[in-house]
N, C-alpha and C positions, 0 to 999 in steps of 0.2 A: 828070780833073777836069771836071766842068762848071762852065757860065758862068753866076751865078748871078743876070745880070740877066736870062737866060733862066727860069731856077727860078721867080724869084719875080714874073715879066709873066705868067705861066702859071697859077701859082696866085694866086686871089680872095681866099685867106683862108687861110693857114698860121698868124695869128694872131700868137704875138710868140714872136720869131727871134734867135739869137745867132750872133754869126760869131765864131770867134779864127784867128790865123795869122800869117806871117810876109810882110812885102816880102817881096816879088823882088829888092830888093836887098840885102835879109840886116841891113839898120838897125834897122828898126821893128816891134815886135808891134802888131798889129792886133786890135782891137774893136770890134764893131759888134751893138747891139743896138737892136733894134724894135719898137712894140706895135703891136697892131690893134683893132679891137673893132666890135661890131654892132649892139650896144645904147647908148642913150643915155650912162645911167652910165659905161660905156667908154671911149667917144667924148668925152667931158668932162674929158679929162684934157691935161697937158703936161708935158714934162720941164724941170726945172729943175735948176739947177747947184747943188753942194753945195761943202763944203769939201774932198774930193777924191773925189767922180764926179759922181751924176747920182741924182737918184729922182721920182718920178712926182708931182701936186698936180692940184686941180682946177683945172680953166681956170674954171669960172664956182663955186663951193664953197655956190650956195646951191641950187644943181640935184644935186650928187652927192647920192645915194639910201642909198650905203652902201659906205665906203670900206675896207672889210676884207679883198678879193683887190687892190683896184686900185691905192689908196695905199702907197708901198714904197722903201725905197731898192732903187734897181736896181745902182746900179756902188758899190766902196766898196775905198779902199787899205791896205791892212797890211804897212809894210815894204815889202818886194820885191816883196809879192803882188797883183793887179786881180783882185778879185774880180766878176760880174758874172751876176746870176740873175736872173727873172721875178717874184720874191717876194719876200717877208718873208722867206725863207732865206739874201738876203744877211746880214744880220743875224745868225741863226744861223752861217752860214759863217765869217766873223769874231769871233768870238766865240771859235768851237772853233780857228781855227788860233791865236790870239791863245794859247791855252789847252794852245798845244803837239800838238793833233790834226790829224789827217791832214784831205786834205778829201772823202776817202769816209767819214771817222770822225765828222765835223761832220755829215754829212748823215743819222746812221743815226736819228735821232729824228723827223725829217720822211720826208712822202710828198705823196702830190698832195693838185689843191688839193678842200676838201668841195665842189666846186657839181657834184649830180648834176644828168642823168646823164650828163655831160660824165665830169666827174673831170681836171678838165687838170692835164695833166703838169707836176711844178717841172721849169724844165732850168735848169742854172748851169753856169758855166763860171770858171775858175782861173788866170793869167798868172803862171806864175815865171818873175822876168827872169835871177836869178842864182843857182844851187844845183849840185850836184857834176854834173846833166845838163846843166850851162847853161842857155840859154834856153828850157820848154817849156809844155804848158798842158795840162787837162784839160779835160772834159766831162762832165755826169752829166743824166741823163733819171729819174724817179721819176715810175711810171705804175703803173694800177691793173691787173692779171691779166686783160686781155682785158674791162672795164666791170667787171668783179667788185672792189668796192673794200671786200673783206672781205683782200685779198694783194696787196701793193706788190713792184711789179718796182722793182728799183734797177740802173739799169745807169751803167758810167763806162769813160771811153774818155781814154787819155793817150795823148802825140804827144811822143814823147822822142828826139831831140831836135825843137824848131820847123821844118819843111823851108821852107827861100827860098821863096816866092812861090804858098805852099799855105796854104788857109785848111779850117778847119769848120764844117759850117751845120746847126745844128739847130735845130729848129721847135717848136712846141705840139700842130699840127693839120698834117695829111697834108692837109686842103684843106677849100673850105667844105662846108655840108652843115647838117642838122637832126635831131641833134647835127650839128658836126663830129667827124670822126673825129681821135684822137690820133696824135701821132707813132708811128712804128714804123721798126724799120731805123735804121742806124750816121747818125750823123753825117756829112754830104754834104761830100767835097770838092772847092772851089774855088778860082777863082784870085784872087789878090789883087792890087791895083796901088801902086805904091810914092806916088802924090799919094792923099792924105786929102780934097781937093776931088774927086777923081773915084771913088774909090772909094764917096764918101758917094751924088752925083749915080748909081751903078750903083744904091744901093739904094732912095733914095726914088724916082729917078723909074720904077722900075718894080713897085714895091706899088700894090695898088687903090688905086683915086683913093675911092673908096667909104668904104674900112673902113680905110686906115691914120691912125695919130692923131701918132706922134711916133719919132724916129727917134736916137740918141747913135753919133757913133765919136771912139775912141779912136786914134791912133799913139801908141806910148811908144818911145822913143830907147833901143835895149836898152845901148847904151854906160853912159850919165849916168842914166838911171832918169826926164830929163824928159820932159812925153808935153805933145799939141797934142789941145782937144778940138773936136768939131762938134756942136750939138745942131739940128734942125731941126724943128719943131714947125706939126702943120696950123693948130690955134687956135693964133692970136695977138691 
């Protein structure tokens, strides 16, 4: 495993990040996602609380330019399931399991997002607390064939069952740059810690001070289904 308040003091710009996993002491599923941004428009944003997750607003709404990749629910619950994506494919995500589909089946109508020549990756991620594996989660990355955004690579990564105190970290951008370059490579495993104060303090206090804008974690009590949230936001 690595350490991933090493991961992310190292890289300047991975961009926005999703962690799922288990304590270390086998109670809680863990969530944590984060945005970054470079540009103004970006940078204008904050996470707010919903009726169960989190989705993104502007901090000042007469300065956003154009809220069509950046405004989004980002986390959203159905039943048993925490759902939690980079886009508007929450949305879609729920919808299709709502709908009795899988959540590689929800995703096969989306791909990444139009802003060339970027092309960033959707990546979402899936918490089942209670199903015939128990407690486990997936992962899924939708990136463009090497910048060719004429062929959608769909890749998805499940963790059956959740292991004690092993978490997943996947990213948008492999680091900064002009473009930055997209993720590539499995979802990074790390260690988790069983306080949701110190786990959150691993990952804001080592994202750029520069480019990170707003950060959500989740613990959910795999027993009882109740979960404790953190949102920590640069604009305030």
């Amino acid at each position: 495993m690595k350490d991933l308040k090493k991961l992310l003091s190292e890289n300047a710009y991975p961009g926005r990040g999703i962690v799922i996993g288990r304590s270390p002491d086998g109670k809680n599923a863990v969530i944590a996602y984060f945005i970054m941004g470079r540009s103004e428009n970006s940078r204008n944003r904050v996470f707010v609380k919903t009726a169960d997750g989190v989705r993104t607003e502007a901090f000042d709404p007469s300065k956003m330019a154009d809220p069509s990749l950046v405004i989004y629910n980002a986390v959203r619950v159905l039943g048993n399931k925490h759902i939690v994506t980079n886009g508007d494919q929450t949305d879609t995500i729920y919808h299709g399991l709502d709908a009795q589909k899988t959540f590689e089946e929800s995703l096969q109508c989306r791909e990444f997002e139009p802003d060339p020549p970027i092309y960033t990756p959707r990546i979402s991620g899936v918490v089942r607390l209670k199903d015939e594996d128990g407690f486990n989660y997936a992962l899924s990355i939708l990136k463009s064939a090497d910048g060719n955004p004429e062929s959608c690579n769909r890749f998805l990564y499940t963790y059956k069952p959740a292991v004690k105190g092993v978490g997943h970290f996947i990213h948008t951008y492999k680091c900064d740059g002009n473009p930055p370059e997209c993720f590539y490579g499995e979802p990074t495993a790390i260690a988790t810690k069983d306080s949701i104060e110190e786990f959150t303090a691993d990952i804001w206090e080592n994202l750029n001070e520069a480019n990170k804008i707003s950060l959500f974690v989740r613990y959910i009590n795999i027993a009882t289904g109740s979960y404790t949230d953190k949102i920590v936001n640069k604009n305030k």
